[in-house]
PyMOL Python script that loads the backbone (N, CA, C, O; Angstrom):
from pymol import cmd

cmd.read_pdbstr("""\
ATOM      1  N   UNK A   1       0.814  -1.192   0.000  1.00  0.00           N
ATOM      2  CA  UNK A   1       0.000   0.000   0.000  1.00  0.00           C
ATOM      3  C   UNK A   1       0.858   1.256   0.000  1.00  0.00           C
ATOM      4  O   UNK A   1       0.893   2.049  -0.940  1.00  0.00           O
ATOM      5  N   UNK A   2       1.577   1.377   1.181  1.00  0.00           N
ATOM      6  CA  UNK A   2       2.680   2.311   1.008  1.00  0.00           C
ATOM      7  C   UNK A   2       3.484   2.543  -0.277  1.00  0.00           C
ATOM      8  O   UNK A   2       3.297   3.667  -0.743  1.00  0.00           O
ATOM      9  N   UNK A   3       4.027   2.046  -0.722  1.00  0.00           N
ATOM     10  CA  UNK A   3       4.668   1.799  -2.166  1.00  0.00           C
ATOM     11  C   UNK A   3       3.351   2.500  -3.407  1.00  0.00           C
ATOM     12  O   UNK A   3       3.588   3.258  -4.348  1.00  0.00           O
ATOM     13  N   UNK A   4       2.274   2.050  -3.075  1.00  0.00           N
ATOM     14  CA  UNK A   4       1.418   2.288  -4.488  1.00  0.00           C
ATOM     15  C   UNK A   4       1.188   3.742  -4.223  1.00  0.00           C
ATOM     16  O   UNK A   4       1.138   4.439  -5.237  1.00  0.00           O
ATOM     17  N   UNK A   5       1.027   4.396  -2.978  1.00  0.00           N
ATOM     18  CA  UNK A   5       0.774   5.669  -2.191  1.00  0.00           C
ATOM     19  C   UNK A   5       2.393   6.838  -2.673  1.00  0.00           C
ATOM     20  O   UNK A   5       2.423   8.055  -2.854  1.00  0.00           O
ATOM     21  N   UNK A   6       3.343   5.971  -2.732  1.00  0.00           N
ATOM     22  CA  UNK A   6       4.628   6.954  -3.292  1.00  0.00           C
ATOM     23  C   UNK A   6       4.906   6.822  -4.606  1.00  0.00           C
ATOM     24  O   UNK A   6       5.467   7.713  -5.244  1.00  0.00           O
ATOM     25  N   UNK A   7       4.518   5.643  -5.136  1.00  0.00           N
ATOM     26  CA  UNK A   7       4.389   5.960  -6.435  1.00  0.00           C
ATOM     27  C   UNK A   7       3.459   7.017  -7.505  1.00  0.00           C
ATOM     28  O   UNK A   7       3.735   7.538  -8.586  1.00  0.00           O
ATOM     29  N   UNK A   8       2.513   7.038  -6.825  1.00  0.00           N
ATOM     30  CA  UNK A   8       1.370   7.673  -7.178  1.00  0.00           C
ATOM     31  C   UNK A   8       1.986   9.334  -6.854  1.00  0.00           C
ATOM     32  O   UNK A   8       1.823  10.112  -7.793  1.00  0.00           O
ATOM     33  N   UNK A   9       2.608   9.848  -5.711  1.00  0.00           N
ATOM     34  CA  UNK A   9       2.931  10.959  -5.299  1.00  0.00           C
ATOM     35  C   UNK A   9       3.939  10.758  -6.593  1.00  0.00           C
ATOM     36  O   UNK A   9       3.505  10.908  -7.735  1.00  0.00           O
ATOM     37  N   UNK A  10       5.443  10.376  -6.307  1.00  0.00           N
ATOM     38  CA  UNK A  10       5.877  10.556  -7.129  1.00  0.00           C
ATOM     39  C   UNK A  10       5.704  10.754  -8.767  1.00  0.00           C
ATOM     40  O   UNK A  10       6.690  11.063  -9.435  1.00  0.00           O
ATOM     41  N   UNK A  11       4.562  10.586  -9.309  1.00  0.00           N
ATOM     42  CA  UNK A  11       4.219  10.696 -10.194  1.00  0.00           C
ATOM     43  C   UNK A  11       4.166  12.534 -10.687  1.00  0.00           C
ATOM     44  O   UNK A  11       4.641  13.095 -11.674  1.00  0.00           O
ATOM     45  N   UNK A  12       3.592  12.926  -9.835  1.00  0.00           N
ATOM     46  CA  UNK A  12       3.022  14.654  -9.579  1.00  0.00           C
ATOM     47  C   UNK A  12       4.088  15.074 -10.079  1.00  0.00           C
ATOM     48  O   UNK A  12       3.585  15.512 -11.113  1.00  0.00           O
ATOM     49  N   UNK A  13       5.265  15.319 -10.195  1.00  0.00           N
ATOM     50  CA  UNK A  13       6.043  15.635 -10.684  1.00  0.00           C
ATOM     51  C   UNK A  13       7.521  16.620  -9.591  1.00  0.00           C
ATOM     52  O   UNK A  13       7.466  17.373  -8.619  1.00  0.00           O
ATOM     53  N   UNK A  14       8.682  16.061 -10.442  1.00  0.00           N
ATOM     54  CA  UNK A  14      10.056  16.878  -9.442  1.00  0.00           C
ATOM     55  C   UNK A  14       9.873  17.709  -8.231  1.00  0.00           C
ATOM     56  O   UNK A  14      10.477  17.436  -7.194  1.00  0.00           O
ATOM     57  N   UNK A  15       9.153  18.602  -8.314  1.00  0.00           N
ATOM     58  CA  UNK A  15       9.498  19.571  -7.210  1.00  0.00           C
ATOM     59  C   UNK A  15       8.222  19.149  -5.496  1.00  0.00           C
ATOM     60  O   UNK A  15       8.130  19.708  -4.403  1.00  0.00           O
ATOM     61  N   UNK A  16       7.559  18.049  -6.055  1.00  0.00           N
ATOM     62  CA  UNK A  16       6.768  17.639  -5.049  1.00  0.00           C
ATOM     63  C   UNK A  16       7.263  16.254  -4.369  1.00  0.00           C
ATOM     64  O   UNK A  16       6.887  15.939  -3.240  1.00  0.00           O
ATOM     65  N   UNK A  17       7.890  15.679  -4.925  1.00  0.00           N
ATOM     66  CA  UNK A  17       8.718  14.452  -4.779  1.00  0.00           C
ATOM     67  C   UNK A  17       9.683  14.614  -3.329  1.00  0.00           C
ATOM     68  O   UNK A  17       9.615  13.927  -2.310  1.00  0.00           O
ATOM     69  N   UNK A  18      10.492  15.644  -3.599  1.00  0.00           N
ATOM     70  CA  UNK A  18      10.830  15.487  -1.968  1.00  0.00           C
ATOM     71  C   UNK A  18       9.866  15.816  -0.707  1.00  0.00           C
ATOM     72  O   UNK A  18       9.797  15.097   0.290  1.00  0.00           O
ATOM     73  N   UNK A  19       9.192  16.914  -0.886  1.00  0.00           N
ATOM     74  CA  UNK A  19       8.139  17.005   0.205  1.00  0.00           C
ATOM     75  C   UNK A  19       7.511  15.955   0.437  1.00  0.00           C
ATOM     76  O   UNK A  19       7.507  15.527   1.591  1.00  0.00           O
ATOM     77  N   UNK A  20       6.747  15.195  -0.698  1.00  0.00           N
ATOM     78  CA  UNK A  20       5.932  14.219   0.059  1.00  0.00           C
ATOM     79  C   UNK A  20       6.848  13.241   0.354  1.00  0.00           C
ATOM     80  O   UNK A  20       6.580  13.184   1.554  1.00  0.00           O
ATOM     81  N   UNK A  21       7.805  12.343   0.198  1.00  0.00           N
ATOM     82  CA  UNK A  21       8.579  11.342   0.281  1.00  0.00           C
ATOM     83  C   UNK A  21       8.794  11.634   1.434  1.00  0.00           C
ATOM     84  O   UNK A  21       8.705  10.710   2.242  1.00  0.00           O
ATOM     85  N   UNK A  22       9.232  13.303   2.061  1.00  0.00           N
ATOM     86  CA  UNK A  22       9.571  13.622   3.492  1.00  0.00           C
ATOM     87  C   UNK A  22       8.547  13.107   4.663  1.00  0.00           C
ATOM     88  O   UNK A  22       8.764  12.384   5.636  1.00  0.00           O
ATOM     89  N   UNK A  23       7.203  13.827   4.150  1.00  0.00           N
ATOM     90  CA  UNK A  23       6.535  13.832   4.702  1.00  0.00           C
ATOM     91  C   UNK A  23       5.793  12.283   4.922  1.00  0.00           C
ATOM     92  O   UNK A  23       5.009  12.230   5.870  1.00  0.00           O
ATOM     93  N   UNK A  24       5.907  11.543   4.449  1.00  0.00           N
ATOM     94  CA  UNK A  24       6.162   9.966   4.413  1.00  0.00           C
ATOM     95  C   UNK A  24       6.425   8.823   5.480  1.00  0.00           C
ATOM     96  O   UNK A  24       5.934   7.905   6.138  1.00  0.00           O
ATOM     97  N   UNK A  25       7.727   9.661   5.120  1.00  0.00           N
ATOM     98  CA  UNK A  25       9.016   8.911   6.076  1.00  0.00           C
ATOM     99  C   UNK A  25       8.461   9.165   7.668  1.00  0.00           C
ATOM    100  O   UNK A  25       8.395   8.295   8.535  1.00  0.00           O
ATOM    101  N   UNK A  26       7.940  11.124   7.863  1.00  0.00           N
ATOM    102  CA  UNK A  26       7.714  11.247   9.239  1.00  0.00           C
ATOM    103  C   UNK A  26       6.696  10.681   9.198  1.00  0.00           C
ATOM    104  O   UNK A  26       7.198   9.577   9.410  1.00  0.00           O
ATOM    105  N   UNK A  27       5.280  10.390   9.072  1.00  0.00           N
ATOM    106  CA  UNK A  27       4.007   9.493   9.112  1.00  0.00           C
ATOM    107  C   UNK A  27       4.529   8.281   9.304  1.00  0.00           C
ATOM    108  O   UNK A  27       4.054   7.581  10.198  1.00  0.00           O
ATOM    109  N   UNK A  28       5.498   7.851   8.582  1.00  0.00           N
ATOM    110  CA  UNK A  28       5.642   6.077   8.828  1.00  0.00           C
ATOM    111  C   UNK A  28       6.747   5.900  10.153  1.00  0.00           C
ATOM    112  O   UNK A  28       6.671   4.780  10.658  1.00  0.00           O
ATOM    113  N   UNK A  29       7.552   6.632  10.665  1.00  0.00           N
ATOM    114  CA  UNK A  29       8.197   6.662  11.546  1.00  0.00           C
ATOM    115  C   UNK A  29       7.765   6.496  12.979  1.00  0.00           C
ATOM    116  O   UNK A  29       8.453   6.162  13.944  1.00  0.00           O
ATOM    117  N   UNK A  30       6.186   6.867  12.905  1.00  0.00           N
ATOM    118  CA  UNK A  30       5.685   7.808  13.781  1.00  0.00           C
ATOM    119  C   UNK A  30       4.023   6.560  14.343  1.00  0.00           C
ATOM    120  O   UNK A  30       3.249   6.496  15.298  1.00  0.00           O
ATOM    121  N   UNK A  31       4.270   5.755  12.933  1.00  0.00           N
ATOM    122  CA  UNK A  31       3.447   4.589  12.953  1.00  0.00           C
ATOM    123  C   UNK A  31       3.921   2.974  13.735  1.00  0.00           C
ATOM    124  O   UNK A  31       5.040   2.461  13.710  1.00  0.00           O
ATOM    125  N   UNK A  32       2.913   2.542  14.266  1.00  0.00           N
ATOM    126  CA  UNK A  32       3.239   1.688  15.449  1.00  0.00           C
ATOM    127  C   UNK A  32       3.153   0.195  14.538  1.00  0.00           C
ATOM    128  O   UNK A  32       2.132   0.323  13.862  1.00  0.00           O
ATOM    129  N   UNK A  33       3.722  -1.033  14.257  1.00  0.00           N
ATOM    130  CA  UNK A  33       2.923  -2.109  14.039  1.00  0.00           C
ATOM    131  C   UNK A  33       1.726  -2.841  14.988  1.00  0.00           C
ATOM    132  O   UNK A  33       1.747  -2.510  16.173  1.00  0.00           O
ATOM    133  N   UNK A  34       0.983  -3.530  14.691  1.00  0.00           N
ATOM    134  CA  UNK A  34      -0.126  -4.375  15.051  1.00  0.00           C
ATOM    135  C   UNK A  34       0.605  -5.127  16.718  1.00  0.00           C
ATOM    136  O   UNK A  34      -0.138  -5.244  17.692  1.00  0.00           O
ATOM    137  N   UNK A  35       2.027  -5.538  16.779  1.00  0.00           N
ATOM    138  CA  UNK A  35       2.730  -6.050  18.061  1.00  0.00           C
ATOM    139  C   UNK A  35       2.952  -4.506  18.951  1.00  0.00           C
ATOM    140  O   UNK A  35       2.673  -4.520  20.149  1.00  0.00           O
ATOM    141  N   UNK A  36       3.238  -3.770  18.591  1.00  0.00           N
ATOM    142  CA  UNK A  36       3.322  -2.708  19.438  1.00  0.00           C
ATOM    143  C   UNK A  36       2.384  -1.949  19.881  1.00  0.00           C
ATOM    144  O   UNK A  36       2.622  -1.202  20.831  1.00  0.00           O
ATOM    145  N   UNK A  37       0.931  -1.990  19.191  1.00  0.00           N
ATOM    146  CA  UNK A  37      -0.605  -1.308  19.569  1.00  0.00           C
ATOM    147  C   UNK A  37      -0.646  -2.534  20.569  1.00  0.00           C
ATOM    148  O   UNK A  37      -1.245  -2.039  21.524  1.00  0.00           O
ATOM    149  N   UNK A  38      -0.443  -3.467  20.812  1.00  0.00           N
ATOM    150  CA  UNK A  38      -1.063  -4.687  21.084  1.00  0.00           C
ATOM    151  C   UNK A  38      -0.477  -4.543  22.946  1.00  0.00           C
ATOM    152  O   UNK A  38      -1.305  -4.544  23.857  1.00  0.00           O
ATOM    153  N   UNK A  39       0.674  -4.458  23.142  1.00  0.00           N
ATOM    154  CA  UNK A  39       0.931  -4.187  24.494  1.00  0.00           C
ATOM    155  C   UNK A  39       0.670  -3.337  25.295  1.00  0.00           C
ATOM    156  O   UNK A  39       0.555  -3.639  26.483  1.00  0.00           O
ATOM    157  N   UNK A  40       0.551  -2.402  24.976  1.00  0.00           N
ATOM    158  CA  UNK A  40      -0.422  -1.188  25.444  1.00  0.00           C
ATOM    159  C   UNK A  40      -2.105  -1.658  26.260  1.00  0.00           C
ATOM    160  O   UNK A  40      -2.620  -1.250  27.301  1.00  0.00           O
ATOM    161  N   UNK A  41      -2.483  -2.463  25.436  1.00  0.00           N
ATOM    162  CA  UNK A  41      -4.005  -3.098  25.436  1.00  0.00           C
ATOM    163  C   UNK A  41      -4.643  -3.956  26.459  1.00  0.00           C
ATOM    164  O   UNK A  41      -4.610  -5.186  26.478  1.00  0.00           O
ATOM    165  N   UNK A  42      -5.221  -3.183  27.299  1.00  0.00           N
ATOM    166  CA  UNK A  42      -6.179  -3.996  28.272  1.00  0.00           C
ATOM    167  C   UNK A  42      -6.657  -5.141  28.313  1.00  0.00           C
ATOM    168  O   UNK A  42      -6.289  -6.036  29.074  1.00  0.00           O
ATOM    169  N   UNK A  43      -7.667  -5.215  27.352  1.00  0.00           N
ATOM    170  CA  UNK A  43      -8.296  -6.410  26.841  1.00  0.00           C
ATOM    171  C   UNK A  43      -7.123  -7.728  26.353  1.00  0.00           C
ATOM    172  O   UNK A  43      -6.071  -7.625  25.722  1.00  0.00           O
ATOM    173  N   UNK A  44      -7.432  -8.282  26.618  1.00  0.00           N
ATOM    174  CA  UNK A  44      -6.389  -9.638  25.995  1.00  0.00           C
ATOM    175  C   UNK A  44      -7.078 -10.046  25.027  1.00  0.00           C
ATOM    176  O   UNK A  44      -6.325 -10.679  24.287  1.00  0.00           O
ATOM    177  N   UNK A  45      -8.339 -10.021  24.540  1.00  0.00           N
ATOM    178  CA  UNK A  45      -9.111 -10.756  23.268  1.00  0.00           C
ATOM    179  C   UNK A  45      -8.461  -9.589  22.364  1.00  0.00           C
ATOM    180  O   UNK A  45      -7.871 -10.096  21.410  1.00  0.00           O
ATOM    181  N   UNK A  46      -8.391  -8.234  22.369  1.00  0.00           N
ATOM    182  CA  UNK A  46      -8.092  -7.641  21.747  1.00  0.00           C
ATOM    183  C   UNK A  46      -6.452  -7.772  21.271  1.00  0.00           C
ATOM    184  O   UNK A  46      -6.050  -7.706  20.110  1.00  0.00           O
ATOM    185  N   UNK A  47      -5.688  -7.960  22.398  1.00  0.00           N
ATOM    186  CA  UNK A  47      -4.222  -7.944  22.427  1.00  0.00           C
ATOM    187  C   UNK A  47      -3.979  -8.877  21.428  1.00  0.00           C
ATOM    188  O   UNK A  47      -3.276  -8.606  20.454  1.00  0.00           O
ATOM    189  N   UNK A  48      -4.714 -10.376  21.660  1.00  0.00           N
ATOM    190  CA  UNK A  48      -4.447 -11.696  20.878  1.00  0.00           C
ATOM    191  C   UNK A  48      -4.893 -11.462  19.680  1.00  0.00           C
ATOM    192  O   UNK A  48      -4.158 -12.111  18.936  1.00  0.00           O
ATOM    193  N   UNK A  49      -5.646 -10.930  19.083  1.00  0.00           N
ATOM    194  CA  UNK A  49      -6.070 -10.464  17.856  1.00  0.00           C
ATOM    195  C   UNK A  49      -5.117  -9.411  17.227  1.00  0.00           C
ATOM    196  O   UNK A  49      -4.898  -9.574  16.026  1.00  0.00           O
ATOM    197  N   UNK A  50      -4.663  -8.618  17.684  1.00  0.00           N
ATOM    198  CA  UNK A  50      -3.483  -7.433  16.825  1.00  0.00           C
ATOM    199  C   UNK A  50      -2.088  -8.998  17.253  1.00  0.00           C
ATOM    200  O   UNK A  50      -1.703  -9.664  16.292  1.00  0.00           O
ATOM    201  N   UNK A  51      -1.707  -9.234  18.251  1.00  0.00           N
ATOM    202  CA  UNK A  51      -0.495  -9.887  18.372  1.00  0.00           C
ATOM    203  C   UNK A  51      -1.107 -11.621  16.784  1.00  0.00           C
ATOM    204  O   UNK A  51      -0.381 -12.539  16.401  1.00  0.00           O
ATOM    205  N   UNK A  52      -1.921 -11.458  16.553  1.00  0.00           N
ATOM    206  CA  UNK A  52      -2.353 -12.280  15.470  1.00  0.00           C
ATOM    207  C   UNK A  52      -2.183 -12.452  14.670  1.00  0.00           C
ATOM    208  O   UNK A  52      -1.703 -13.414  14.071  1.00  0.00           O
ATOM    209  N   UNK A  53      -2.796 -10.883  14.240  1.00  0.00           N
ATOM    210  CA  UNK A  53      -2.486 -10.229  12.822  1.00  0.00           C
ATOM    211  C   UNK A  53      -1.050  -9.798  12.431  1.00  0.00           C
ATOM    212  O   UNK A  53      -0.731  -9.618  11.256  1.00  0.00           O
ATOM    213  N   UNK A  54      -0.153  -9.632  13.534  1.00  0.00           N
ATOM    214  CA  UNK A  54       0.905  -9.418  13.350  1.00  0.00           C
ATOM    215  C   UNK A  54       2.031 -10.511  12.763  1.00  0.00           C
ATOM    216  O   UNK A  54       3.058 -10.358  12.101  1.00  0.00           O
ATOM    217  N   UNK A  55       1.289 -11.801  13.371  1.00  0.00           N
ATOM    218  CA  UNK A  55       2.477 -12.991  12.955  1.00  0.00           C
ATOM    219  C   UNK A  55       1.849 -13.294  11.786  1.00  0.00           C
ATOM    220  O   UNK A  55       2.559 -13.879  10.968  1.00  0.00           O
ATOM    221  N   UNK A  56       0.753 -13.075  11.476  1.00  0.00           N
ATOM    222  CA  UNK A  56       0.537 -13.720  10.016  1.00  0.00           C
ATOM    223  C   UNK A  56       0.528 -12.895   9.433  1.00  0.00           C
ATOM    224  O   UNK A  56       0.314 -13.278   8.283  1.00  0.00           O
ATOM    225  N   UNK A  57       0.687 -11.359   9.481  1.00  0.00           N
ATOM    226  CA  UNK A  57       0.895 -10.136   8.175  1.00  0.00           C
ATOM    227  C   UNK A  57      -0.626 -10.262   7.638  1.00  0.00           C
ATOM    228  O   UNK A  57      -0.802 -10.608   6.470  1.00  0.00           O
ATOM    229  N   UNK A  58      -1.700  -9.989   8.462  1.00  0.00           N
ATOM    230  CA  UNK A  58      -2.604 -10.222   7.695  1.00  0.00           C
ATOM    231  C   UNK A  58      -3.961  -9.198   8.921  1.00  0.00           C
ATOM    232  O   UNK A  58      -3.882  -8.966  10.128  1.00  0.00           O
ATOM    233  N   UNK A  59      -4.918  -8.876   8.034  1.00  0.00           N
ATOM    234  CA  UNK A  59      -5.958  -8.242   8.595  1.00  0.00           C
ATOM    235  C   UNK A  59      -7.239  -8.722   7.861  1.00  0.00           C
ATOM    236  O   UNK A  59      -7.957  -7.732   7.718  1.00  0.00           O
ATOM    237  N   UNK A  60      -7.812  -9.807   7.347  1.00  0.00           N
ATOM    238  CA  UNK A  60      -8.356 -10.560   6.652  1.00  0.00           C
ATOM    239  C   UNK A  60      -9.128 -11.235   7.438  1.00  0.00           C
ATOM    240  O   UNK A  60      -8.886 -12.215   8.143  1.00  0.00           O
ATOM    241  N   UNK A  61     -10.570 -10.334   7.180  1.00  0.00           N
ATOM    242  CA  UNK A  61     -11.832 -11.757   7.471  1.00  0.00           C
ATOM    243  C   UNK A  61     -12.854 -11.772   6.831  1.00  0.00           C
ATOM    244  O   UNK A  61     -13.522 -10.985   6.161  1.00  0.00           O
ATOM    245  N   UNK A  62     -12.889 -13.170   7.253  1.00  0.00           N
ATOM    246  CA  UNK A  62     -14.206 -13.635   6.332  1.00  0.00           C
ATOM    247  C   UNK A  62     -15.506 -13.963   6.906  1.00  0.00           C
ATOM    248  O   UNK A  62     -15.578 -14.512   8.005  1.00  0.00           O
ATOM    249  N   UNK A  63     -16.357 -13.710   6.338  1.00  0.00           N
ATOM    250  CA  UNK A  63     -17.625 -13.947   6.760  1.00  0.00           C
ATOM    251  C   UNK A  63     -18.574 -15.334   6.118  1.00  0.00           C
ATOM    252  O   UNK A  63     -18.975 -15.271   4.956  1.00  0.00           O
ATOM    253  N   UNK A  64     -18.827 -16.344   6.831  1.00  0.00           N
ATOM    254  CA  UNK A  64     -19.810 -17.348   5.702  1.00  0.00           C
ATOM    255  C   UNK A  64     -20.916 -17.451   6.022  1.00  0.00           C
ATOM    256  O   UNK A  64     -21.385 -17.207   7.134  1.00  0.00           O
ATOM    257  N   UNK A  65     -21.716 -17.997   4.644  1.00  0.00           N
ATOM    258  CA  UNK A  65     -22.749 -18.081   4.689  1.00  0.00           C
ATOM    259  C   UNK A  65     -22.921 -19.147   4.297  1.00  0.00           C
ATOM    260  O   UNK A  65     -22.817 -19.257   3.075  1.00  0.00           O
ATOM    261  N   UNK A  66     -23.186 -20.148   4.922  1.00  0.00           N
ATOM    262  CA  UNK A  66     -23.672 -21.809   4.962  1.00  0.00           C
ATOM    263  C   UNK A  66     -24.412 -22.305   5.928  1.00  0.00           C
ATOM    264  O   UNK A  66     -24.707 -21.956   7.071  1.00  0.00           O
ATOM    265  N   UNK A  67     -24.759 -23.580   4.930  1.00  0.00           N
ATOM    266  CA  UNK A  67     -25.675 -23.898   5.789  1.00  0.00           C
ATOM    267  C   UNK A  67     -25.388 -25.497   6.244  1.00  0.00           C
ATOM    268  O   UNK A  67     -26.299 -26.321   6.149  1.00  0.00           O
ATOM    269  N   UNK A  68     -24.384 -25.781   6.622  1.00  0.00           N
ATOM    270  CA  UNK A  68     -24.111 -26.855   7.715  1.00  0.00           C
ATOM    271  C   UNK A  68     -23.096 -26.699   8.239  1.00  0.00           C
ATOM    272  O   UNK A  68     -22.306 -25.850   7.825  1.00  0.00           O
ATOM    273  N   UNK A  69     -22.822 -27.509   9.344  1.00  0.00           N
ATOM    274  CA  UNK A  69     -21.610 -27.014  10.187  1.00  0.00           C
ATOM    275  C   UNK A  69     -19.889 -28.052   9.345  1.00  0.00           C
ATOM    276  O   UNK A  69     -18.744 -27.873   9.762  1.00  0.00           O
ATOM    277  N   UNK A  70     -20.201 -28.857   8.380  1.00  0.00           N
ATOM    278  CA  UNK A  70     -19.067 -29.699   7.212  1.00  0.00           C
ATOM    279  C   UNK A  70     -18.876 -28.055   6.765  1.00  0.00           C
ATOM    280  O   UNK A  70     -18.084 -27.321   7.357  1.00  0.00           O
ATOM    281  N   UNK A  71     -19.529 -27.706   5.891  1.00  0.00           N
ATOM    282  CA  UNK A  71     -19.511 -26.793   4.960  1.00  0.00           C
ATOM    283  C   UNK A  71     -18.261 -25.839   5.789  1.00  0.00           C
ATOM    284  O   UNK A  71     -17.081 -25.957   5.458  1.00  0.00           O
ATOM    285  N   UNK A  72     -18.646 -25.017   6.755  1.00  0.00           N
ATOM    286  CA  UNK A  72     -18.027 -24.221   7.551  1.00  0.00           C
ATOM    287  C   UNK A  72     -17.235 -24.193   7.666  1.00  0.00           C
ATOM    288  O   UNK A  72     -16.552 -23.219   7.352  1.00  0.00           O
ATOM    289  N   UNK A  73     -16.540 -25.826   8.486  1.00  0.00           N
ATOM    290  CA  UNK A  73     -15.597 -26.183   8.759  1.00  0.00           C
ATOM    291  C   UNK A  73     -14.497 -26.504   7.292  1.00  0.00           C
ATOM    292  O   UNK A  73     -13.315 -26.166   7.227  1.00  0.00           O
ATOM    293  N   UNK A  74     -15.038 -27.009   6.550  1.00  0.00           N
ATOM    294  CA  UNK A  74     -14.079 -27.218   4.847  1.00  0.00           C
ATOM    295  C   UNK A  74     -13.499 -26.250   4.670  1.00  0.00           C
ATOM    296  O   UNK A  74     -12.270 -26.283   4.618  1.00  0.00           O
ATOM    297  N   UNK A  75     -14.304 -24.903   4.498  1.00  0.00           N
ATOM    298  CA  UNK A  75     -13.668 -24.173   4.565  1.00  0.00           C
ATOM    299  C   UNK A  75     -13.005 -23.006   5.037  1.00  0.00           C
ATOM    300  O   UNK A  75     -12.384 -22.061   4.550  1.00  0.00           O
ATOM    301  N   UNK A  76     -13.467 -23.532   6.507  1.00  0.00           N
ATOM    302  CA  UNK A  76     -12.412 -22.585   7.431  1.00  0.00           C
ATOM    303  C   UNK A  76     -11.348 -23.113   7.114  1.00  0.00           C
ATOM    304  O   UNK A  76     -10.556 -22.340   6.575  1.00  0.00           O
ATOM    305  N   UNK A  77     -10.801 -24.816   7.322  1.00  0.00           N
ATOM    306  CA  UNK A  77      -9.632 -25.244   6.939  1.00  0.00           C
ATOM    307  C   UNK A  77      -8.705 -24.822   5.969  1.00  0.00           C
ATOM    308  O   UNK A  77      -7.546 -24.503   6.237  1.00  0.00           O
ATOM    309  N   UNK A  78      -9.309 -24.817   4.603  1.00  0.00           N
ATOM    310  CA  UNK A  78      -8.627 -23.861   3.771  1.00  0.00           C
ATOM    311  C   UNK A  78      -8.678 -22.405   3.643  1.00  0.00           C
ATOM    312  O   UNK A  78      -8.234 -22.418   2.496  1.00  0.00           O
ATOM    313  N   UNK A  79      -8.830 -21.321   3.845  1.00  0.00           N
ATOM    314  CA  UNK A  79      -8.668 -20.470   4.100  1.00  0.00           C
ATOM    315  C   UNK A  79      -8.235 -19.830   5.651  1.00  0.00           C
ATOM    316  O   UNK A  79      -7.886 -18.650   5.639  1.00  0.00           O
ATOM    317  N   UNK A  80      -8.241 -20.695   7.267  1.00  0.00           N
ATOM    318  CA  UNK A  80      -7.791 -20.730   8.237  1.00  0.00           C
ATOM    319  C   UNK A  80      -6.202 -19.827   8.042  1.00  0.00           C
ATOM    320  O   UNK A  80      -5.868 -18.964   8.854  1.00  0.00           O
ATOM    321  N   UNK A  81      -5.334 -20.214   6.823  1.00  0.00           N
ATOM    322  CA  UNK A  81      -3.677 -19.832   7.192  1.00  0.00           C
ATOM    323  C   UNK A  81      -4.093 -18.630   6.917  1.00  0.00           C
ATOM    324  O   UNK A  81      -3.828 -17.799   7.785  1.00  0.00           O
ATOM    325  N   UNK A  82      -4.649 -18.262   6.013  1.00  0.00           N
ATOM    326  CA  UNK A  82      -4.232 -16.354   5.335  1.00  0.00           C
ATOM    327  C   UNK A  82      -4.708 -15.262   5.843  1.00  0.00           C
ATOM    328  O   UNK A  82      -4.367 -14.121   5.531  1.00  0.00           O
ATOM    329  N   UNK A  83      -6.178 -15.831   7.305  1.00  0.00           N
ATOM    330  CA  UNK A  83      -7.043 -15.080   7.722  1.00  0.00           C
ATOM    331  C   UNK A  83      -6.791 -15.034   9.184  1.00  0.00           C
ATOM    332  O   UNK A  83      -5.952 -15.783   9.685  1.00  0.00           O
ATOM    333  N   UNK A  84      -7.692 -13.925  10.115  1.00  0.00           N
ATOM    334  CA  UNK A  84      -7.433 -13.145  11.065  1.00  0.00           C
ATOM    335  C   UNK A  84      -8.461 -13.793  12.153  1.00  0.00           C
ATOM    336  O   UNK A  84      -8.420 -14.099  13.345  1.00  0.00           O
ATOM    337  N   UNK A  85      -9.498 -13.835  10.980  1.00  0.00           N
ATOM    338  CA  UNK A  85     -11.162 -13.733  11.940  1.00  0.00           C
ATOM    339  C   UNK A  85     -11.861 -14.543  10.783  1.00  0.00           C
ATOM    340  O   UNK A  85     -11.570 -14.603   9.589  1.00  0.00           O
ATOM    341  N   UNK A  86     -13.032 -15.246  11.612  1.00  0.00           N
ATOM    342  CA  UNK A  86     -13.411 -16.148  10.954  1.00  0.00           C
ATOM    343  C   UNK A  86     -15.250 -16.069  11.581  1.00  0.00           C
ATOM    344  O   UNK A  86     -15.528 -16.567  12.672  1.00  0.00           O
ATOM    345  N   UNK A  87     -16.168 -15.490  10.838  1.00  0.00           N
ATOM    346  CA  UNK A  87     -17.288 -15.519  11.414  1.00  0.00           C
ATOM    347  C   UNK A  87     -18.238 -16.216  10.440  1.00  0.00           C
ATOM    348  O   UNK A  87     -19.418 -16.386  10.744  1.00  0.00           O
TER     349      UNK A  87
END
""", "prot")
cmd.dss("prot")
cmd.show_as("cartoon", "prot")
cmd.util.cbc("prot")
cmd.orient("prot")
């Protein structure tokens, strides 16, 4: 995302290229990952959910709509590695 966000700036042309690239760097510097919001955090359902998303690089959920509890389960199994939350 970041990357498609400086490419896109960089596009605007020479004399805006360093400002925003600057201004970038301080926003992302200044930004926490998903393990570091996570210790701060009261809640432990919450903590275990960012400390989650963090080991799998992922913020991904899915929602199903079926109608038996095979169905559900099939494919929670396959889709289980790439996802966060599973309702």
């Amino acid at each position: 995302q970041i990357n498609e966000l400086v490419s896109i700036e960089l596009e605007k042309g020479a004399s805006e290229k360093f400002e925003y690239s600057h201004d970038l760097l301080v926003q992302l510097a200044k930004m926490k990952t998903n393990g570091e919001r996570a210790i701060n955090l009261p809640n432990k359902t919450a903590r275990d959910l960012l400390m989650l998303m963090e080991r799998k690089k992922s913020n991904l959920a899915v929602a199903l709509d079926v109608t038996t509890k095979q169905e559900f389960l099939d494919i929670a199994d396959k889709v289980g590695p790439y996802i966060c939350c599973l309702k």
